[in-house]
C-alpha positions as CSV (number, residue, x, y, z in Angstrom):
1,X,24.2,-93.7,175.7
2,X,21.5,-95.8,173.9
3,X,22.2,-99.6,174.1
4,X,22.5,-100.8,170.4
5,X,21.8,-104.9,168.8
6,X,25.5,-104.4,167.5
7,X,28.2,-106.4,170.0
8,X,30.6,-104.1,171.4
9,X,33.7,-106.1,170.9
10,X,33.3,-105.8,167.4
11,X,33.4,-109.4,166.9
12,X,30.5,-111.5,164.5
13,X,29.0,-113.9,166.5
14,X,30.0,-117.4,165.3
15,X,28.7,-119.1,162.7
16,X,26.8,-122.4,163.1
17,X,27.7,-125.8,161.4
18,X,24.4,-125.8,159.9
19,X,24.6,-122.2,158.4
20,X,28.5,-123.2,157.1
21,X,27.1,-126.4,155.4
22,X,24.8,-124.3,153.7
23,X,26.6,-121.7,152.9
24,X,29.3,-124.5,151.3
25,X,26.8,-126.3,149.4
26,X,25.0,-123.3,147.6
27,X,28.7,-121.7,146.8
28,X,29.8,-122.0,143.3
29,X,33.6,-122.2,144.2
30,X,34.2,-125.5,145.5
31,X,32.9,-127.6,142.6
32,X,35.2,-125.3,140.5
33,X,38.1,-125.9,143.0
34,X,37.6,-129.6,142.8
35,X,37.8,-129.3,139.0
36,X,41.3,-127.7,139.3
37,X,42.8,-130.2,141.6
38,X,40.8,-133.2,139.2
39,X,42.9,-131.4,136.0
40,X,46.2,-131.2,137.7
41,X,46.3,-134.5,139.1
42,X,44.8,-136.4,136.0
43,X,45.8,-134.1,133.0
44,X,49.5,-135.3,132.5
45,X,49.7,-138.7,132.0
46,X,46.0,-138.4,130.7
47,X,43.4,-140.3,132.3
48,X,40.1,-140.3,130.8
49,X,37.6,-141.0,133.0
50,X,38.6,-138.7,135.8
51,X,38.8,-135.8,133.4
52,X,34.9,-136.6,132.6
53,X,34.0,-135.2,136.1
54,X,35.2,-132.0,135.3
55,X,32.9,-130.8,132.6
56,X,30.0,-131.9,135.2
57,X,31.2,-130.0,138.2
58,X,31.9,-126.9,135.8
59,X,27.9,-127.1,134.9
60,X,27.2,-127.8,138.4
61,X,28.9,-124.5,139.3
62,X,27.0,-122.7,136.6
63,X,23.7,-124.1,137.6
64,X,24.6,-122.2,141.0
65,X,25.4,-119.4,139.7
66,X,22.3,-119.3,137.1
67,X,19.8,-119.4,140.4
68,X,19.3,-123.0,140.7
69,X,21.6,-123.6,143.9
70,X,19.7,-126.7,145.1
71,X,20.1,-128.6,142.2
72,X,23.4,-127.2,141.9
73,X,24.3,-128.5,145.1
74,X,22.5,-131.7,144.9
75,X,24.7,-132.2,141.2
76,X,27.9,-131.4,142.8
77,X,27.2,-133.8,145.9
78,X,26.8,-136.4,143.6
79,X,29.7,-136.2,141.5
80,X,31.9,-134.9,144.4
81,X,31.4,-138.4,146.0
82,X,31.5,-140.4,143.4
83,X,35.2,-139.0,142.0
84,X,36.4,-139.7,146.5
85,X,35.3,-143.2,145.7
86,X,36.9,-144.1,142.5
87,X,39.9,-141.6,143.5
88,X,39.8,-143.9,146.8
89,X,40.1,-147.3,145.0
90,X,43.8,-145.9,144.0
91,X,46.6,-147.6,145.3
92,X,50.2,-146.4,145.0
93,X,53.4,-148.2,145.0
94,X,54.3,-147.1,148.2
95,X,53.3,-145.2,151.4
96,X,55.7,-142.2,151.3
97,X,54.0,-141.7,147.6
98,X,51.0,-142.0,149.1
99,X,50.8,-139.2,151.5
100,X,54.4,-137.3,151.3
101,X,55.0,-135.9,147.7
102,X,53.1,-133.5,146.6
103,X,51.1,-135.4,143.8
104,X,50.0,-137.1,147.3
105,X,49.2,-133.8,149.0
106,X,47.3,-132.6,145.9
107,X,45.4,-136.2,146.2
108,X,44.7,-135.8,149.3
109,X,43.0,-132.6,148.9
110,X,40.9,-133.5,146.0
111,X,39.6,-136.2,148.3
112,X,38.9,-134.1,151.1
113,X,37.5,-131.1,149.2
114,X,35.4,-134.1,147.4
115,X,34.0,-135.6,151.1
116,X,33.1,-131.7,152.2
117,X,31.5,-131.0,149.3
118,X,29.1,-134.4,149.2
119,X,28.6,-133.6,152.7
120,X,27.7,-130.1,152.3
121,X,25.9,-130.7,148.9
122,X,23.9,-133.5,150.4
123,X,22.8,-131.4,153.4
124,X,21.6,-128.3,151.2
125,X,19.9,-130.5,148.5
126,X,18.0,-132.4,151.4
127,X,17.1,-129.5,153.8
128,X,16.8,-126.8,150.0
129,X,13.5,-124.7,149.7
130,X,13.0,-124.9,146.2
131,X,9.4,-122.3,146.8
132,X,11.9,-120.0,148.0
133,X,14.8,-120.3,145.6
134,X,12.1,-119.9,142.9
135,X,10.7,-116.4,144.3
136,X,14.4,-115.3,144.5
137,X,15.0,-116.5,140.9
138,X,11.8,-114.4,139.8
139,X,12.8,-111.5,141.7
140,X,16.5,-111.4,140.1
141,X,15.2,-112.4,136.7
142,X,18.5,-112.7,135.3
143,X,17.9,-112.9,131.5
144,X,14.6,-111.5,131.5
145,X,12.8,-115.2,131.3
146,X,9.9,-114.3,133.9
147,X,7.7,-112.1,132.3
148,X,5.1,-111.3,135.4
């Protein structure tokens, strides 16, 4: 038998935290996410200025998605973290409505999806190669902008 670079148990080796932040911040589902959870919390009794994030997290997930996944990252760290701190400023009658009912749990989960994704979006905009996401943007050439 030849010995092969494949593991034999058939297992992937595990991922790094690095690779996992990266792979976070440059994914155009978690600012989209965060927009759902940001309408269903703050669509009914409407609050205006949550609902403002949302239009900027949905063009955050576009620029992603266009090629630009640096600044897409960087835009969604940004507005991620600042929605956790003006979502964290909240304080509700009570401690069982804080954490045990499930406008509580969905809170909760905006807030954490809100912390990974400044954490993630803040580690791929800081560490980003934009040389390299430009080659890969020419290559691709979506909508035929790069003529060369």
């Amino acid at each position: 038998m030849a010995p092969t670079d494949a593991p034999t148990d058939g297992l992937e080796p595990p991922k790094s935290v690095i690779s996992n932040l990266t792979a976070w911040g440059t994914s155009a589902i978690p600012p989209m996410t965060l927009t759902t959870l940001i309408i269903a919390l703050h669509a009914r009794p409407f609050q205006p200025l949550p609902m403002l994030f949302t239009p900027l997290l949905v063009f955050s997930s576009y620029l992603t998605l266009a090629g630009f996944r640096i600044d897409g990252a960087g835009m969604t760290a940004a507005w991620s973290g600042i929605y956790v701190l003006l979502a964290a400023r909240r304080r509700p009658a009570s401690l069982r409505s804080k954490f045990l009912s499930l406008r509580g749990g969905v809170r909760g989960a905006a807030m954490g999806l809100g912390a990974a994704n400044t954490v993630a979006g803040l580690y791929t905009y800081g560490t980003g190669d934009r040389k390299a996401e430009e080659e890969e943007r020419r290559e691709v050439n979506r909508w035929g902008v790069y003529k060369d």
